[in-house]
TORMI-227092 format. One line per 5 residues: number of its first residue (from 1); their letters; for each residue z, x, y of C-alpha. Coordinates in pm, whole numbers. Each point is the difference from the previous one (the first is absolute). Example, Ala and Ser with C-alpha at 12.3 -4.5 7.8 and 13.67 -1.06 7.14 Angstrom:
1) AS) 780:1230:-450 ~ -66:137:344
END
This chain:
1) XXXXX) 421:2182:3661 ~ -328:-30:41 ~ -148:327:-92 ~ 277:-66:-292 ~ -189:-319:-181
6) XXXXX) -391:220:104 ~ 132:288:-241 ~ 100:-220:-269 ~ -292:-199:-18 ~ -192:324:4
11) XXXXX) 211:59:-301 ~ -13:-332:-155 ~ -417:83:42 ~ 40:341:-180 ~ 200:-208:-281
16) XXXXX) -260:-246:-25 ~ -249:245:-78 ~ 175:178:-293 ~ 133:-349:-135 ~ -438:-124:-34
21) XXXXX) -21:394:-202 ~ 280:-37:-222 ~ -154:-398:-79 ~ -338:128:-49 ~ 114:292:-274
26) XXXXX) 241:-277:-157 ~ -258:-240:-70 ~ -245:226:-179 ~ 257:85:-205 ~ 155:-308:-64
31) XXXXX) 337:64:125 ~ 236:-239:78 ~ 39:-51:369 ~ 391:7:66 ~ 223:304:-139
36) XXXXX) 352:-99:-57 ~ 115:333:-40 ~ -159:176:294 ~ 90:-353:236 ~ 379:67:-112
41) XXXXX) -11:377:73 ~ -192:-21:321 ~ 281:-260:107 ~ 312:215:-91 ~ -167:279:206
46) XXXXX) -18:-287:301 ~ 349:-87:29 ~ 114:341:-48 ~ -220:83:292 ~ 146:-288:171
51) XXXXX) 318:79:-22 ~ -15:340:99 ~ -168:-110:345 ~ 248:-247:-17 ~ -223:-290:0
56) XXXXX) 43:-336:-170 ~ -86:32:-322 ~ -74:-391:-89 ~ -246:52:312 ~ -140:292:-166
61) XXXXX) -30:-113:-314 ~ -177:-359:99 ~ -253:214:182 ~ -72:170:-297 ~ -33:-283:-190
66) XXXXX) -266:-110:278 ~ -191:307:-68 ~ -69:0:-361 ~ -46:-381:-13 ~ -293:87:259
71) XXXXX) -103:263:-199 ~ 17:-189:-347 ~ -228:-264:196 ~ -248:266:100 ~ -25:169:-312
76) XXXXX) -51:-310:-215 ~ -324:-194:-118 ~ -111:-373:-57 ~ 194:-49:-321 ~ -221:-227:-211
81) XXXXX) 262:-290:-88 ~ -3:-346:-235 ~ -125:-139:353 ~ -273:179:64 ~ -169:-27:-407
86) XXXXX) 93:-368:52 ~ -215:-15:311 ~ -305:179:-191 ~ 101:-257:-297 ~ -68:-266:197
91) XXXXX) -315:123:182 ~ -165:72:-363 ~ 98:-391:-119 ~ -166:-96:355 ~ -350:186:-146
96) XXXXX) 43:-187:-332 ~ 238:249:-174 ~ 282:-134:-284 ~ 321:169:41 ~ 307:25:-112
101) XXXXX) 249:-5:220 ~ 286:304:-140 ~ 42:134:334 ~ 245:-248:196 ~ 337:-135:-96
106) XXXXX) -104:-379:35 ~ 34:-249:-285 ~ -250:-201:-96 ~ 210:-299:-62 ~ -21:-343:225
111) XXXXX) 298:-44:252 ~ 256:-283:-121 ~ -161:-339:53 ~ 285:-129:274 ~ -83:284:209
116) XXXXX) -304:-163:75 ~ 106:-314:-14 ~ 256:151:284 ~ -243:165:234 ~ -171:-399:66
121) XXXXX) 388:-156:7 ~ 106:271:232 ~ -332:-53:227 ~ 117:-417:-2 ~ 347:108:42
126) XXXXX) -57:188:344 ~ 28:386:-136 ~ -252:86:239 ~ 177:72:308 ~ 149:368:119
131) XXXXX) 291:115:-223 ~ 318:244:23 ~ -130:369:-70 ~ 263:10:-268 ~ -135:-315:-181
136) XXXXX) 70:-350:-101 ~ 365:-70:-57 ~ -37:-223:-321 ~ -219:278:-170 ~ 211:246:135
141) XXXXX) 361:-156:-139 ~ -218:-48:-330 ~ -96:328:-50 ~ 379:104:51 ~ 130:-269:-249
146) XXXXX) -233:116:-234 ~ 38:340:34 ~ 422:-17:-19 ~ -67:-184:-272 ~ -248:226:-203
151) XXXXX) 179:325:98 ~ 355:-180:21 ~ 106:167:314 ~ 50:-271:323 ~ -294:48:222
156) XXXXX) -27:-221:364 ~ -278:-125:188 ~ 10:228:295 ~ -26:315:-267 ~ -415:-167:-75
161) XXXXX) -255:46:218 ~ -349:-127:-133 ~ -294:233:54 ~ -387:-37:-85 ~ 34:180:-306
166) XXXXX) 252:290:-129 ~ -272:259:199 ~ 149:-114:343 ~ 375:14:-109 ~ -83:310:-99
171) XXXXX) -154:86:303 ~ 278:-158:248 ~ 272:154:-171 ~ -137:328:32 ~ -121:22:379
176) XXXXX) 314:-235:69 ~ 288:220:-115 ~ -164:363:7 ~ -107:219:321 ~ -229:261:51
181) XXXXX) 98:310:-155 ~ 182:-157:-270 ~ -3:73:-343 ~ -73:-259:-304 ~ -10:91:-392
186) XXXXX) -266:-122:-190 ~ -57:59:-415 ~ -353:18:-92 ~ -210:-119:-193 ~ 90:-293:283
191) XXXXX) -211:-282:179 ~ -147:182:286 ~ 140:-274:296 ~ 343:154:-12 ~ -141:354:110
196) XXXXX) -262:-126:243 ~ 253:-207:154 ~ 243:254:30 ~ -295:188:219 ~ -74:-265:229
201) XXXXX) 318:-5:110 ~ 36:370:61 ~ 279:122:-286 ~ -74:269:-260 ~ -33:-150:-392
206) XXXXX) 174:291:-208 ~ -184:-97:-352 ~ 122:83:-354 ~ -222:58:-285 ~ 87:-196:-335
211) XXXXX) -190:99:-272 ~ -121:-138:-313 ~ 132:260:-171 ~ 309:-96:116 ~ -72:-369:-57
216) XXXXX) 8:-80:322 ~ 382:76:70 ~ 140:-21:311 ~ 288:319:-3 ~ 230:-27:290
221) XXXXX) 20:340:29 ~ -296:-19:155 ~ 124:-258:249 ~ 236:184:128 ~ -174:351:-7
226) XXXXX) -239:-132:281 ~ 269:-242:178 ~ 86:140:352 ~ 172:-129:292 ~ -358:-132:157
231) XXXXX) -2:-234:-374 ~ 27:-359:115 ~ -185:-170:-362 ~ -83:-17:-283 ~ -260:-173:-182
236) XXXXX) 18:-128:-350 ~ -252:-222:-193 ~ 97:-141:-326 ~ -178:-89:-257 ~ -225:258:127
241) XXXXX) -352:-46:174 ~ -161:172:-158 ~ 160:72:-343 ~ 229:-222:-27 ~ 279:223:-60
246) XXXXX) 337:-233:32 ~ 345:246:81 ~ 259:3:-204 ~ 347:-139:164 ~ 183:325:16
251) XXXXX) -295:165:225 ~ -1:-319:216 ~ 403:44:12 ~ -29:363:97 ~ -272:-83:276
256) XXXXX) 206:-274:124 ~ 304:229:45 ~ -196:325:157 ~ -155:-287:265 ~ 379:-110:90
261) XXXXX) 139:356:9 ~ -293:38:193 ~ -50:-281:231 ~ -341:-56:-111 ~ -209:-346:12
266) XXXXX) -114:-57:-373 ~ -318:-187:3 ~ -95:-149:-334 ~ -307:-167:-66 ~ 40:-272:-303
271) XXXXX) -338:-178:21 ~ 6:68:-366 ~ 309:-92:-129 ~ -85:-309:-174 ~ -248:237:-201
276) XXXXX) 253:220:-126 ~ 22:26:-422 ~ 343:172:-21 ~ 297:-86:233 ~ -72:128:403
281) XXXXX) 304:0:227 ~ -72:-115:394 ~ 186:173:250 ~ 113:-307:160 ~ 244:18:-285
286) XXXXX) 166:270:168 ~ 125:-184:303 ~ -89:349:209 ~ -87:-127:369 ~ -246:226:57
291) XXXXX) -282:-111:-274 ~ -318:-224:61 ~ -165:-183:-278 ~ -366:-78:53 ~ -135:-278:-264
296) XXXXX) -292:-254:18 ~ -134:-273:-135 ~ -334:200:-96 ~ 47:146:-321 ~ 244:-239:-167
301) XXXXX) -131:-321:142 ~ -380:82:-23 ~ -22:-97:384 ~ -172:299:149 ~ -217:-138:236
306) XXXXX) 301:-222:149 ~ 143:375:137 ~ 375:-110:-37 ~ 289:226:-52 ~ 335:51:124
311) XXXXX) 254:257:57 ~ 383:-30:-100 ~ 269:256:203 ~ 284:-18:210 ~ -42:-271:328
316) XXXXX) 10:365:228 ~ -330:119:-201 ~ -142:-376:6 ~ 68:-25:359 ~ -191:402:21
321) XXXXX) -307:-113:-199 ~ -61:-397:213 ~ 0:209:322 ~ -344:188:-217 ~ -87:-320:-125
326) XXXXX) -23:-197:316 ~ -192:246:188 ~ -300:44:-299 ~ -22:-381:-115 ~ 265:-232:149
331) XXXXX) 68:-139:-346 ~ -178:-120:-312 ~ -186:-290:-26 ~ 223:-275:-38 ~ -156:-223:-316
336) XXXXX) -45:341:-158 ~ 381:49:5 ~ 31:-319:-103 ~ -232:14:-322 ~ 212:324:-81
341) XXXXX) 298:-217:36 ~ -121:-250:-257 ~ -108:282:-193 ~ 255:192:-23 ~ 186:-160:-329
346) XXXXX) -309:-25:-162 ~ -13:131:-391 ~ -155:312:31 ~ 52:117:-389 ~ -361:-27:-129
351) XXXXX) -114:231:282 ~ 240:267:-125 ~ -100:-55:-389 ~ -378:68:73 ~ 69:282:228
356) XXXXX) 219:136:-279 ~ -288:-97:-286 ~ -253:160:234 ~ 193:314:30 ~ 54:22:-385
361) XXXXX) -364:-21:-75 ~ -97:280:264 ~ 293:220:-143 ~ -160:-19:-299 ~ -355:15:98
366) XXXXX) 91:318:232 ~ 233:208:-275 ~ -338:-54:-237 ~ -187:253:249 ~ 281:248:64
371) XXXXX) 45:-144:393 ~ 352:169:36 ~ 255:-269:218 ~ 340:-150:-45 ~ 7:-342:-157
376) XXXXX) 165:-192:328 ~ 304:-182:42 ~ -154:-212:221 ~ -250:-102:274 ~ -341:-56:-94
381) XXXXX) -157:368:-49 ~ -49:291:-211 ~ -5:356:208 ~ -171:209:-282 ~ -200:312:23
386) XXXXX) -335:137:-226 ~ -9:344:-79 ~ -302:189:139 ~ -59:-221:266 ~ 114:-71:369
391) XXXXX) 88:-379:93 ~ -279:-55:256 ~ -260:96:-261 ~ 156:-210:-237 ~ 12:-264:208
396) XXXXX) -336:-7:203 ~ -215:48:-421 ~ 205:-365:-105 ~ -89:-162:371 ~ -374:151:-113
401) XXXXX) 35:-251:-342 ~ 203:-278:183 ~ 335:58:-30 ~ 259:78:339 ~ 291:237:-40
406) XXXXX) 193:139:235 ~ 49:362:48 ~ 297:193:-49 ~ -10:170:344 ~ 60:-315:187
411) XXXXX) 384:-4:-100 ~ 79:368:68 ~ -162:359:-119 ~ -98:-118:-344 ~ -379:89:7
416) XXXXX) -22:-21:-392 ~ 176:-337:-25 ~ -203:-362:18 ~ 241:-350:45 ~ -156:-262:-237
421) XXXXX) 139:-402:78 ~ 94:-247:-211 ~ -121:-218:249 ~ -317:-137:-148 ~ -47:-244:-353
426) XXXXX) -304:281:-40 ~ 236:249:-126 ~ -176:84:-348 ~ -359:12:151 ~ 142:248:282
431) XXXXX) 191:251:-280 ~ -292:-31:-206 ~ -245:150:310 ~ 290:270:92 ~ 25:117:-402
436) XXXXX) -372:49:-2 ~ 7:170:303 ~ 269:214:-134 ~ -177:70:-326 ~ -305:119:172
441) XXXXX) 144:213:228 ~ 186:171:-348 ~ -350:18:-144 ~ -121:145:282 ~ 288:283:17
END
């Protein structure tokens, strides 16, 4: 047995080596890192092999999985996300710099009054002690009422667990209900958490490409060309980060059905669902057991700095996600859950009219220059791309004259593509610096 496990990791050593080649020749030519196509057909020859050795083939296909999600680490770079310009943002306004912040998905607006008002009535009140891991029961029964009652489905208590932010639902869902080896579908152009914390937790993101061309469509063909036996979730974001794409209900419908035939957790992240300009369907509309809902009180609610979300699902996947949620951070600060539950009824309409007024003027600024996107449904962003130059080049010459974007290779393999937010009341100032840029760089071609 011994000699056994030597050879292999003599093998796995050998692998190693070819996996750092094959990264080194794919980055100077810009490939994309992961290969569908050759993934699928590598597999198939796997569990043929498998079978005619007569060994398990879920085995054999979970250690494959555990090889090319190695190798897809190995091979790929720092990817220069809306986190990392923000950071160099922010160091330039430290030396004096004015920017515009276009590079992160936070509104500018003030939180409601009564939520602070709530975080010094919770701190009298005696929120300051140790909570449950799956939250306060008040805010938790709220956010059910109100959710049965905007959705008008009949949602309990014990199907809410309150999170600090929609980033750790995301993240307890995932490393509570999949295992190593795995498999989880994710649509791209996507926010990169879903992906990264598919990694951490050992299973193997199959991705699928939208394009703009295709504006933005999800096909279910797709889905279930790349579902296998190994496929555990899928991920869904709608309205889009970043374009803002919103699906139509007969794609949701068809998703929904492939998951049950399929006995696959649906994982839908609404965050943006109040910012949606045409009707959006939630999947809790569905009644299917196995779907999570991840929403927060960020985007709507202007309360980013509060970090409160929540998570609605069956009490089974509740129960999955408070064992995650009591070992990282027992619960959530108690007056924070409470300002969210004062909060949570709170008029948010003007938010969504100067998010959509903000999104109509950049439209318009960015058609002007030619910047080729797909006016969004929803969510706060446009995903557009200039021709003749690469996203990263785009975006570090407007950081140069003050103005953050985020680049297009943070939410997937779009290196020409650059995510601009709605997020700031600078909106007109920021398009104006991007259309020069743009201009000059046609000048210069």
């Amino acid at each position: 047995m011994d000699d056994i496990t030597l050879q292999m990791i003599h093998l796995l050593k050998r692998r190693n080596d070819i996996t750092g080649q094959i990264g080194d020749i794919k980055r100077q030519r810009g490939l994309s890192i992961s290969n569908g196509t050759r993934e699928f057909a590598l597999r198939q020859r796997i569990l043929d092999e498998a079978k005619s050795i007569n060994l398990n083939q879920d085995i054999a296909a979970r250690f494959l999985n555990h090889l090319i999600s190695e190798a897809v680490y190995m091979e790929s770079s720092p990817t220069p996300t809306h986190l990392l310009i923000f950071k160099k943002a922010k160091e330039l306004e430290q030396n004096g710099r004015d920017i515009i912040h276009m590079e992160v998905g936070e509104p500018d607006f003030a939180p409601p009054p009564i939520a602070g008002d709530a975080l010094a009535e919770g701190f009298k009140e005696g929120y300051t002690r140790y909570g449950l891991p799956t939250g306060m029961p008040a805010l938790r029964q709220a956010i059910a009422d109100h959710t049965s009652q905007r959705y008008n489905t009949s949602i309990q208590s014990d199907e809410v667990i309150i999170t600090p932010g929609a980033r750790f639902a995301v993240f307890a869902a995932i490393n509570a209900l999949l295992q190593p080896g795995d498999e989880i579908i994710i649509p791209e152009p996507t926010w990169p958490a879903y992906k990264e914390a598919a990694i951490h937790c050992g299973a193997k993101p199959h991705i699928i490409h939208t394009t703009l061309e295709d504006r933005w469509e999800l096909d279910i063909q797709d889905i279930k060309k790349i579902t296998t036996h190994q496929t555990k979730m899928i991920v869904l974001c709608y309205p889009s980060n970043p374009t803002g794409k919103v699906l139509s209900p007969s794609v949701i419908n068809q998703i929904v059905q492939h998951a049950r035939e399929n006995d696959m957790y649906i994982l839908s992240d609404e965050i943006y669902s109040e910012y949606s300009s045409i009707p959006s369907k939630s999947i809790l509309e569905y009644g299917y057991k196995k779907s999570i809902v991840t929403q927060s009180f960020s985007k709507s609610h202007a309360m980013m700095g509060f970090r409160i979300g929540y998570g609605v699902a069956h009490p089974d996947i509740i129960h999955s996600m408070s064992r995650i949620a009591a070992l990282c951070l027992t619960n959530v600060p108690g007056f924070i859950q409470y300002a969210a539950l004062k909060s949570l009824n709170h008029d948010t309409t003007h938010n969504v009219q100067t998010i959509q007024r903000r999104l109509d003027t950049m439209c318009k600024m960015a058609s002007e220059v030619n910047l080729e996107f797909m006016r969004p449904d929803g969510a706060m962003y446009i995903f557009g791309r200039a021709d003749g130059i690469q996203g990263i080049d785009l975006v570090e010459r407007c950081l140069d004259r003050g103005l953050a974007l985020a680049p297009g290779v943070g939410f997937g393999h779009y290196p020409e593509f650059v995510r601009i937010s709605a997020g700031t009341d600078r909106v007109t100032d920021g398009m104006n610096i991007l259309c020069d840029v743009l201009k000059e760089e046609r000048w210069r071609r």
